[in-house]
C-alpha positions, 0 to 999 in steps of 0.5 A, spaced: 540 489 372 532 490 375 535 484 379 540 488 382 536 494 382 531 491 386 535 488 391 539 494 393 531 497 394 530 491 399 536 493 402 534 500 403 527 497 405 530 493 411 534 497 414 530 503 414 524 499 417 522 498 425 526 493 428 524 489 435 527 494 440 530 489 446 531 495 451 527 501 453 529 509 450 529 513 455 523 517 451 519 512 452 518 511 460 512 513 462 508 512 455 506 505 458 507 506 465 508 511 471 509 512 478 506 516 484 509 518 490 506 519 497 507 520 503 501 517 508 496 520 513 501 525 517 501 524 525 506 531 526 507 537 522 512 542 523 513 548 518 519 552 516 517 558 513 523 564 515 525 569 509 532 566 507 530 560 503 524 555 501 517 555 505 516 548 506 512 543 512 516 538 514 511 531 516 511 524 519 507 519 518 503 513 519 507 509 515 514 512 517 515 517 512 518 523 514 518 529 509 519 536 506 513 538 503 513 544 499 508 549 502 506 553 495 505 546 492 505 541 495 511 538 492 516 532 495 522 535 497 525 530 501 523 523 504 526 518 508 521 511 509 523 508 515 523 501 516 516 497 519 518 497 526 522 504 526 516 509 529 516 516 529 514 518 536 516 526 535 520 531 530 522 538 531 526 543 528 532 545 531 538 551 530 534 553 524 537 547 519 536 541 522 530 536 523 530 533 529 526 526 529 525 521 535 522 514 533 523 506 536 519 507 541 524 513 543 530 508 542 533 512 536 534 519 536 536 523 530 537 529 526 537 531 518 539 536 514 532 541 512 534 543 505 536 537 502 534 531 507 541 528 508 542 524 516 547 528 519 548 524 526 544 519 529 544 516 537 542 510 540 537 511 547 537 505 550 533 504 558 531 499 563 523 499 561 518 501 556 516 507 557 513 513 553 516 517 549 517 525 549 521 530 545 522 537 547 526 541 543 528 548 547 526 554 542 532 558 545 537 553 543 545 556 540 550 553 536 553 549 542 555 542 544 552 544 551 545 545 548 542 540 549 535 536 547 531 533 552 529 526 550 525 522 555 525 514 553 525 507 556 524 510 562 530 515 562 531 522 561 536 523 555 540 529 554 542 529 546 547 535 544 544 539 537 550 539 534 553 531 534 548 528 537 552 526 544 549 524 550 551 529 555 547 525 560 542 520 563 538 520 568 534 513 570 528 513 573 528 507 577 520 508 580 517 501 576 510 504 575 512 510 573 507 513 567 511 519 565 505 524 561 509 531 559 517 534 560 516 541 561 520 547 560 519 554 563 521 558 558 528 562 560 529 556 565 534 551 566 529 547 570 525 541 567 519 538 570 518 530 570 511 529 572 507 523 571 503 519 575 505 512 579 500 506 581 495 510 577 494 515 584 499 517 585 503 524 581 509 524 581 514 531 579 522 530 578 525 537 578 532 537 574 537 541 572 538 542 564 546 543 565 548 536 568 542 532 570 542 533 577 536 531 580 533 537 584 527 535 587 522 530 588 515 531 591 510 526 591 502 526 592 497 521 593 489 522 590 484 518 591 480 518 585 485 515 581 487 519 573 485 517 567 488 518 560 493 523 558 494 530 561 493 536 558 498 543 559 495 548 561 501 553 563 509 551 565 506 549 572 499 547 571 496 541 568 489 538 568 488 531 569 481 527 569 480 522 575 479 514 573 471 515 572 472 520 567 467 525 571 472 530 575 477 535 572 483 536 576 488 542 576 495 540 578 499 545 581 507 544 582 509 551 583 517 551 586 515 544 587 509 544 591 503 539 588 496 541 590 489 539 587 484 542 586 478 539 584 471 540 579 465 535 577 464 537 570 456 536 572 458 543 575 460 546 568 456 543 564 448 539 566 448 535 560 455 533 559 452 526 558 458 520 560 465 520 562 469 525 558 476 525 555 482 530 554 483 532 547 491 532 547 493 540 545 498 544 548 493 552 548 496 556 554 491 556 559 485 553 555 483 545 555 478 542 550 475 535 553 470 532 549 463 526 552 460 522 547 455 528 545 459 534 545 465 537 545 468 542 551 472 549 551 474 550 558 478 557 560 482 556 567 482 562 570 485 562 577 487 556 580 484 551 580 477 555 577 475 554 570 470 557 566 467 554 560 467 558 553 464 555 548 461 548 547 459 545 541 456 539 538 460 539 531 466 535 531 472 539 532 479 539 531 483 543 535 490 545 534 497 547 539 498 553 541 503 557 536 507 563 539 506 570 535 509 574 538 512 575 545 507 573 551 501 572 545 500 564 542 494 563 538 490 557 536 486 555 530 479 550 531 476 547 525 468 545 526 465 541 521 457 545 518 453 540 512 459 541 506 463 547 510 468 547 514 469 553 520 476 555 520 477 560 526 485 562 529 484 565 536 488 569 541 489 563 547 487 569 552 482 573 549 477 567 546 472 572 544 476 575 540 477 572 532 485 573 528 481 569 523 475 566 520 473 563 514 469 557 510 471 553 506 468 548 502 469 541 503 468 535 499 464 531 503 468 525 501 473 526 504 470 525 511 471 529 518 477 532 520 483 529 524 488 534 525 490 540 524 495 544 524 497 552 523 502 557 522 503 564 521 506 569 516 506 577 515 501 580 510 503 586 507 498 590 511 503 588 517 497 584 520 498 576 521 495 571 516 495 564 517 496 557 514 492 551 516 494 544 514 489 538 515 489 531 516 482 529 513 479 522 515 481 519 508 488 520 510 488 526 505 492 533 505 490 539 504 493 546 505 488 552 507 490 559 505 485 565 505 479 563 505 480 557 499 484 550 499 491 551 495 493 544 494 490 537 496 495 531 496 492 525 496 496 521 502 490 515 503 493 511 497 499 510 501 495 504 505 492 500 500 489 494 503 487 490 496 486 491 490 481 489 484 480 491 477 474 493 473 473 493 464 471 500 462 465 502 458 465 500 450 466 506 446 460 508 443 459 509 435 458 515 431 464 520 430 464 528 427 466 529 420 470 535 422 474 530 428 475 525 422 478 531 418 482 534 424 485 527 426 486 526 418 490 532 418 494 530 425 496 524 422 499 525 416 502 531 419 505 525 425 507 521 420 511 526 416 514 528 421 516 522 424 519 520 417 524 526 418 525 523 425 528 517 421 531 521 416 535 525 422 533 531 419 529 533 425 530 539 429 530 539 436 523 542 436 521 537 431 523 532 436 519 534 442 513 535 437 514 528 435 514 527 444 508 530 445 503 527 439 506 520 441 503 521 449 496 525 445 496 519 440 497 513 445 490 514 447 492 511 453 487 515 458 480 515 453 475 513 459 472 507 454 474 500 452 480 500 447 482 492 443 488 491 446 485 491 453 491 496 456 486 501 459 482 499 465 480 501 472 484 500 479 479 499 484 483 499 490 481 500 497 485 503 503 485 502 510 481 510 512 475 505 508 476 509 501 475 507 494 479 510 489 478 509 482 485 509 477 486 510 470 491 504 468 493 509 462 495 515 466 494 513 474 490 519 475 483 518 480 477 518 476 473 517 483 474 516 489 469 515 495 469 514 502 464 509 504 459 509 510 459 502 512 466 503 514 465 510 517 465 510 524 458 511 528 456 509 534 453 501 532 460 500 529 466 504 532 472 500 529 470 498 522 476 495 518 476 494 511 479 487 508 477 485 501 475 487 495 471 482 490 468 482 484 461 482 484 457 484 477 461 484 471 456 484 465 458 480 459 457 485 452 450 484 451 448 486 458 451 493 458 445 496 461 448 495 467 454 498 470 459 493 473 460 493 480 465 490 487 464 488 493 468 490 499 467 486 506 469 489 512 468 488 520 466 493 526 473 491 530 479 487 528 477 481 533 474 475 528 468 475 531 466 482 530 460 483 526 461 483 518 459 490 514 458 488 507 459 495 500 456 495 493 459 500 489 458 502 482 466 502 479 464 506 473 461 512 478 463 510 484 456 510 488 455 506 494 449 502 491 447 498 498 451 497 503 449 491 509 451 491 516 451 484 519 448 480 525 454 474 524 462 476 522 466 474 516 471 470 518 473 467 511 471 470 503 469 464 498 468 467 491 465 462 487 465 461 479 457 461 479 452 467 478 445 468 478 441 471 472 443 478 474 450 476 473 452 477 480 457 472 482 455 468 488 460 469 495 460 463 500 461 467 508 464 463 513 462 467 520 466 466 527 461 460 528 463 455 522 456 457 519 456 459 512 452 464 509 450 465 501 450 471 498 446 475 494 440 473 497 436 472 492 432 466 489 437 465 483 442 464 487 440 459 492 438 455 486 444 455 483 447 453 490 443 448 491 444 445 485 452 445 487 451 444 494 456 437 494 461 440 490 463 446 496 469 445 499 474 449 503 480 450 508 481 454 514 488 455 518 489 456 524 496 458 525 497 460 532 494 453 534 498 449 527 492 446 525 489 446 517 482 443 516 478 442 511 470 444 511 464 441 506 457 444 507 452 439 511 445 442 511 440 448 512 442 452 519 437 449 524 437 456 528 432 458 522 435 465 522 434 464 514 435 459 507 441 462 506 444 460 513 448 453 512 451 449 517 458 446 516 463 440 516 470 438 518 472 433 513 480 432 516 484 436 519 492 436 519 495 438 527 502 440 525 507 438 532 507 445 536 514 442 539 517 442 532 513 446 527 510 453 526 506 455 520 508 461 517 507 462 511 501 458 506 498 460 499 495 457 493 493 458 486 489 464 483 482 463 481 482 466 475 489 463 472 488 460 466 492 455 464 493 454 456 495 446 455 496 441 460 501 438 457 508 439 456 514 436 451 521 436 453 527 435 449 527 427 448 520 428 444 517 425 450 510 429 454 509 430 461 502 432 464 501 438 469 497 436 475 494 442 474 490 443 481 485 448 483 485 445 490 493 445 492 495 448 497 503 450 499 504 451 507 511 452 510 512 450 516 518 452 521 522 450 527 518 454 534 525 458 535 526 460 527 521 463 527 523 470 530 528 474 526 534 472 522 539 469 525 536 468 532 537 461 532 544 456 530 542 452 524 542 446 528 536 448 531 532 451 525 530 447 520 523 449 514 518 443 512 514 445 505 508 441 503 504 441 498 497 439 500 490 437 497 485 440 501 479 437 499 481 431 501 486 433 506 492 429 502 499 431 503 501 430 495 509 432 497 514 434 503 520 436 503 525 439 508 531 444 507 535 443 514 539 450 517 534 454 513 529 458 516 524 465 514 520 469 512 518 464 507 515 468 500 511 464 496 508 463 488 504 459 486 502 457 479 500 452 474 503 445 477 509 449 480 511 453 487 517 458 487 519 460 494 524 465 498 527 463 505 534 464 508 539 458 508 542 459 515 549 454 513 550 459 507 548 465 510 545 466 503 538 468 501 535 462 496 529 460 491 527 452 491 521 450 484 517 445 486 514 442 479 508 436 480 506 432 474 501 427 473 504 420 473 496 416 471 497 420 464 503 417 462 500 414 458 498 418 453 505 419 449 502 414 443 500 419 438 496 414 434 492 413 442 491 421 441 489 420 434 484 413 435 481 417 441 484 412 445 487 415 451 484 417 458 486 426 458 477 426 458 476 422 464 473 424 471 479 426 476 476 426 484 481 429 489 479 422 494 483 418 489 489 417 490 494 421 484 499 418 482 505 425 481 512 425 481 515 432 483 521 435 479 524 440 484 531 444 485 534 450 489 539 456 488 542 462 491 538 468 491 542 475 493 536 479 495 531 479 501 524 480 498 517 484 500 513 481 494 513 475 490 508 474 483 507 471 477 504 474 470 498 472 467 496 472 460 489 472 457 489 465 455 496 462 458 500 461 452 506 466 454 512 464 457 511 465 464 515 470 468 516 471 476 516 479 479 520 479 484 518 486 490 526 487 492 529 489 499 530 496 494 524 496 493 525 495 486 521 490 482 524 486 478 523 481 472 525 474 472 525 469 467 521 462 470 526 459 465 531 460 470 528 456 476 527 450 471 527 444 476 531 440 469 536 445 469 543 440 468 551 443 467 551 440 462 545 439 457 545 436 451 543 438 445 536 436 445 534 441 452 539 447 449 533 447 443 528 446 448 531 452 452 533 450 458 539 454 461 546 452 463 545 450 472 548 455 476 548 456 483 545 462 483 539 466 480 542 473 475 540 479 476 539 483 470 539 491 470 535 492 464 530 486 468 528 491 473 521 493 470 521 499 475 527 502 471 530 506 476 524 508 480 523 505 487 516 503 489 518 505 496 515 500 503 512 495 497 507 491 500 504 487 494 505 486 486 498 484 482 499 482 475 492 482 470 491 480 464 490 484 458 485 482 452 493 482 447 496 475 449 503 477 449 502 483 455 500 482 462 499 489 466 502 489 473 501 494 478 505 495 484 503 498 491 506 500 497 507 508 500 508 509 493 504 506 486 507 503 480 503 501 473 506 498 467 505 493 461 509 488 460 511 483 455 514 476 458 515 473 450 516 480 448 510 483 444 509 478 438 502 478 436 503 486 435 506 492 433 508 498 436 505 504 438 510 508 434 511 504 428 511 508 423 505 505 418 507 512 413 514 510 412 512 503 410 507 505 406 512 510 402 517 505 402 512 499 398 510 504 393 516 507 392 519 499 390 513 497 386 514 504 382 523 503 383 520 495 380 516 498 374 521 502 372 527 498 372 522 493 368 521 499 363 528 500 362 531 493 363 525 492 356 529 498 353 535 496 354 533 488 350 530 492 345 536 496 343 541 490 344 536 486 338 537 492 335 545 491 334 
């Protein structure tokens, strides 16, 4: 009986206790991970703020993004990203209910529903030449298919009706050296002025009848001095020009088609004006702004062609366009930067004396200069105007002004990572409050009891959000210390606008930002250019007096052989700790696995020049170097020429610029056939992966050995004609040729060629085996191919009793000069996706089953096993590969829903997924970015060396104690029962 007893509790035991979860709960996303949407830095706003519905701004980006903003919050309503070669060049809002947008290079016309952003027609404009693109939207527009939209294109004025988007007629402009600047409409007239400039002296003006197109005049006028830059409208019939030397302003008048010039020496208005000007682009009736290289310069056009400066300052400046208030009043607003202010000022276009508003604003100096902005206006319930400011800062960053005060931020900046790297938390310090104890001892109990009425199901649903809330507080996943698992760390990552943001893995939130000075544009570096983050400073537990730090590399231009610009930065505090402007650039970033005493890890930078340079310059460092000077080597491609070529240190430099200047020297190089190969696409192994075993036991019991590497390298090479778009070439013409190279002696270990195929090519590499994406031509399918590379020279050591007596050769030296003996596995399948990112997952120590993260068309990430991409996967396997895992061979790779690790949320315009790996060996965290960010945590080998977060130690607790006292008794009335049956 006590057998029977015990039983039926164990039973009670096992099924009420947690069991392996294999699928995700719909209260379980966002406990590990989360998402974050952003739009990118706006180029073009409209707002739409009338009565009947809600008050919203609709932008476009920089990363071809267009978007409803909420105006009380600045909440998404709606977004579309385009594709990377689909650019916004203009939107509008027309009729009240539809966003009209121009992008292509003016070659796609479109219109979106306001409310809910659903496309409601779309129009192809094509032309004879490229040209620039202008949208002109008439204000007066009505609900009929006569009302047309004007559209200037591909050298070709376009008339679009509102309603369904039909061409209603085209007028070619067949002049060659046509510039088109401006389509202007008078308010109230069915005329459009062309005007531009031909030949860089001449000015041209077309007269155009909206209704059908007909050309009504055209007049011509020669000026002498040439123009220079854009114009700027100063009314329906007058714009402002600069000649070619940047010092003459001139008025252009094309009243009743009649051109006339009227010329101004800007030394006239200002004496020290101090170089050539340019034209700020704004569209203020009867005022300009024009900007030299120390201040900026309003200008009052008071008759024709005279003008009358009104203000000029040496503050930078933002002006807005002219926004129309009432009938014949247009206001515009300049923002003007004073120390951690900024100066808001909407004025009257014809009375600058006069101010509709002034305010100051404290600005987070972070955030850089202002870019643009732009305005709006409201009622205010005394009947006067109020105004709205949206600005785009220098950070890419939006903010929304309103009454003297910022309603809301959006920090649009992070949709342009450029790189990313990691950063440990600060050690959680000792010493904890009673009271804390006791409050959490509380929590605890009272936690537990109510998830034990949650497994019971006797929770109400007020139990169960309680349940909710206190699992989200009691992940501690957002503490700002270190934690055991390894799950909390820092994401530093680096924006094309030179920002460093901090973000929490727990929650995704910014714990700092910082806009650093060496990437900000001043008169010794006037296009810096961010590249790459790199660990610089990481103490170990018994330094933790120091903070950990990064270094970012940048160059003052995008060429190559621009000077280098070097960051220090605090990844705990985010402070600039030095920063280093260079007299060589940096054409290529070595990290190398040394550091100093200061535990700085060394960095090799390899300029233009082919010289080398050492950093930190320090003393420590550059004895370690010397120490390991013969062992430096690298590679360098060049893939406009097809040449990759090996490198090695030779000596000092002989300039003498200093003793951490080095020159270098080419040890080979491989010169791939121009005629017949291209390079596209290279990649090599991460230099912190960590493989766990060399070696790997197959099914027979038999053991083969990875070339594990770190000097492989994978190169895809492709014919010249394939080497455009998808289908630009037959499969007879096209072919791809990888290789796997050893770059230190330059030695091709593997080549393989996969006829009728072509790119893009996406690449992984990792341990011995290279994944790869291409398109097959011959079966108009996308593919994936696995090389896998093992090591014949330690075949030998399949003898244990060899591995027991010590005599086998797994310890002796390899040198990448002797010729390896390695076999190579490989095989190929279908894939259905087109890819944008390719990775693989990385643990602490190696020992968990790999997995590929695959950055789908859809913008997805999805997880698949390598197991599947296994070279040695058969038809048919035998019963020894079935035990060893290996899968039936099919021809084409599955896609498992429940593998997305994005679930349903898509990481929109995803450019790169990193995988980092956490202290827990099971779980590596992968963070996926593009115009929005993606976190989360994942389990390869599902979590078998923890339990989860919500496992609920009081029940088992409860359980245990309530089977031993279920044992005891049973005990004590099985003794009973034996004492009373003796008793008979």
């Amino acid at each position: 009986m006590a057998i029977r007893s015990f039983l039926i509790l164990f039973l009670l035991f096992f099924l009420s206790s947690p069991r392996p979860i294999l699928s995700l709960y719909e209260d379980q996303v966002g406990l590990m991970d989360w998402h974050q949407q952003y739009i990118g830095k706006v180029k073009q706003a409209v707002f739409h703020t009338h009565k009947t519905g809600r008050k919203r701004v609709v932008v476009s980006t920089e990363e071809n993004v267009i978007a409803s903003l909420d105006l009380r919050h600045g909440e998404i309503f709606w977004r579309h990203v385009l594709g990377p070669n689909d650019v916004f060049d203009g939107i509008d809002i027309a009729l009240g209910k539809y966003v009209i947008t121009l992008s292509s290079e003016g070659s796609i016309l479109r219109a979106w529903n306001l409310p809910d952003g659903q496309m409601v027609w779309e129009s192809s404009l094509q032309g004879p030449k490229h040209s620039k693109s202008l949208l002109l939207v008439p204000t007066n527009l009505k609900i009929e298919k006569d009302n047309a939209i004007i559209v200037f294109s591909n050298g070709c004025l376009n008339a679009v009706s509102c309603i369904d988007g039909e061409v209603l007629w085209k007028k070619d402009f067949e002049v060659e050296s046509l510039e088109v600047q401006q389509v202007i409409q008078p308010p109230g007239n069915n005329l459009v002025y062309v005007v531009g400039f031909a030949a860089s002296s001449q000015f041209e003006m077309y007269q155009i009848n909206v209704r059908n197109g007909e050309l009504l005049k055209h007049e011509s006028a020669a000026f002498s001095g040439g123009f220079l830059g854009e114009i700027s409208l100063v009314s329906s019939e007058i714009v402002v020009a600069l000649d070619s030397t940047g010092s003459i302003l001139l008025t252009i008048n094309f009243h009743n088609g009649k051109i006339s010039f009227q010329q101004t020496p800007i030394s006239n208005l200002v004496e020290d004006s101090l170089g050539p000007a340019v034209i700020i682009p704004s569209s203020v009736t009867g005022i300009f702004a024009i900007k030299t290289k120390a201040i900026t310069i309003f200008i009052r056009v008071i008759g024709e062609g005279k003008f009358e400066v009104v203000e000029k300052t040496n503050y930078e400046t933002a002006v807005s366009d002219g926004l129309s208030i009432s009938e014949g009043q247009q206001a515009f607003a300049l923002i003007q930067h004073a120390g951690s202010e900024i100066h808001l000022t909407v004025k009257l276009a014809h009375d600058w004396d006069g101010n509709l508003l002034k305010e100051s604003i404290k600005m987070d100096q972070q955030r850089g200069l202002v870019h643009k902005i732009f305005i709006n206006n409201y009622i205010r319930t005394d009947r006067s105007y109020g105004f709205r400011a949206l600005i785009v800062m220098e950070d890419h960053s939006l903010l929304l002004l309103q009454q003297g005060a910022i309603v809301w931020t959006r920090e649009d900046g992070l949709a342009s990572i450029i790189d990313v790297t990691t950063s440990e938390l600060p050690v959680e310090r000792d010493g904890v409050l009673v009271a804390k104890v006791e409050h959490n001892l509380f929590e605890w109990l009272k936690g537990h009891m109510l998830k034990l009425k949650g497994t019971l199901m006797l929770a109400s649903p007020e139990d169960i959000a309680v349940i909710q809330s206190m699992r989200l507080k009691s992940s501690e996943k957002s503490k700002m210390t270190r934690d055991h698992n390894g799950f909390r760390k820092l994401l530093i990552a680096l924006t094309r606008a030179g920002k460093l943001f901090a973000l929490h893995t727990g929650d995704g939130r910014i714990v700092w930002s910082h806009l650093l000075q060496s990437l900000h544009k001043s008169e010794a570096c006037q296009h810096p250019i961010g590249l790459n983050l790199y660990q610089w400073q990481v103490p170990h537990h018994h330094a933790m007096d120091e903070n950990p730090s990064v270094l970012v590399v940048g160059r003052c231009g995008p060429s190559s052989d621009a000077p280098g610009v070097l960051s220090f930065v605090d990844t705990y505090t985010g402070k600039e700790l030095s920063s280093l402007s260079l007299i060589h650039s940096v054409a290529q970033v070595i990290p190398l696995p040394y550091t100093d005493s200061t535990e700085q890890r060394l960095h090799l930078l390899i300029d233009a020049d082919k010289h080398a340079h050492l950093y930190p310059k320090t003393s420590g460092a550059i004895d370690i170097f010397q120490h390991e000077f013969s062992n430096m080597y690298w590679y360098s491609v060049e893939y406009d020429n097809g040449i990759i070529k090996g490198h090695a240190l030779k000596s000092k430099c002989t300039s003498g610029v200093d003793e951490f200047c080095f020159e270098t020297r080419e040890l080979w190089s491989i010169v791939f056939p121009s005629e017949s190969e291209k390079i596209i696409a290279t990649v090599t192994r991460k230099l912190n992966e960590v493989v766990h075993t060399q070696a790997k036991v197959i099914a027979d019991q038999d053991v083969m050995y990875k070339y594990i590497s770190r000097n492989l390298l994978f190169v895809a090479t492709v014919a010249p004609k394939a080497s455009g778009e998808i289908g630009c070439v037959t499969p007879e013409e096209s072919w791809l040729v990888v290789y796997l190279i050893d770059t230190v002696a330059g030695r091709i270990l593997h080549r393989v060629t996969h006829h009728g195929s072509q790119g893009p090519v996406r690449a992984v590499f990792s341990e011995n085996w290279v994944v790869y994406h291409y398109f097959n031509l011959r079966a108009n399918r996308y593919e994936m191919s696995v090389i896998e590379i093992y090591d014949q020279s330690r075949a030998d050591n399949k003898d244990v009793w060899k591995l027991v007596l010590g005599k086998h050769n797994l310890t002796s030296p390899i040198s990448s000069y002797s010729r390896p003996e390695v076999i190579t596995k490989s095989q190929s399948y279908f894939f259905t996706h087109s890819l944008k990112a390719i990775a693989a997952t990385s643990t602490a120590k190696g020992i968990t089953s790999k997995q590929l993260l695959i950055g789908t068309i859809g913008d997805q990430v999805l997880a698949l096993d390598k197991r599947f991409l296994d070279p040695r996967r058969s038809v048919n396997p035998t019963q020894a590969e079935k035990e060893e895992g290996i899968i039936p061979l099919t021809d084409s790779l599955p896609i498992i829903p429940q593998s997305y690790v994005t679930h349903a949320l898509r990481v929109e315009g995803l450019r790169g997924i990193i995988t980092v790996p956490a202290k827990l060996e099971s779980t590596t965290l992968v963070f996926a970015h593009g115009v929005d960010l993606f976190f989360t945590q994942l389990a390869p080998s599902r979590t078998y060396d923890s339990l989860t977060e919500d496992f609920s130690y009081a029940l088992l607790l409860i359980t245990i104690v309530a089977l031993v006292a279920a044992i005891f008794v049973t005990w004590i009335l099985s003794e009973r029962k034996e004492l009373q049956e003796k008793w008979r």
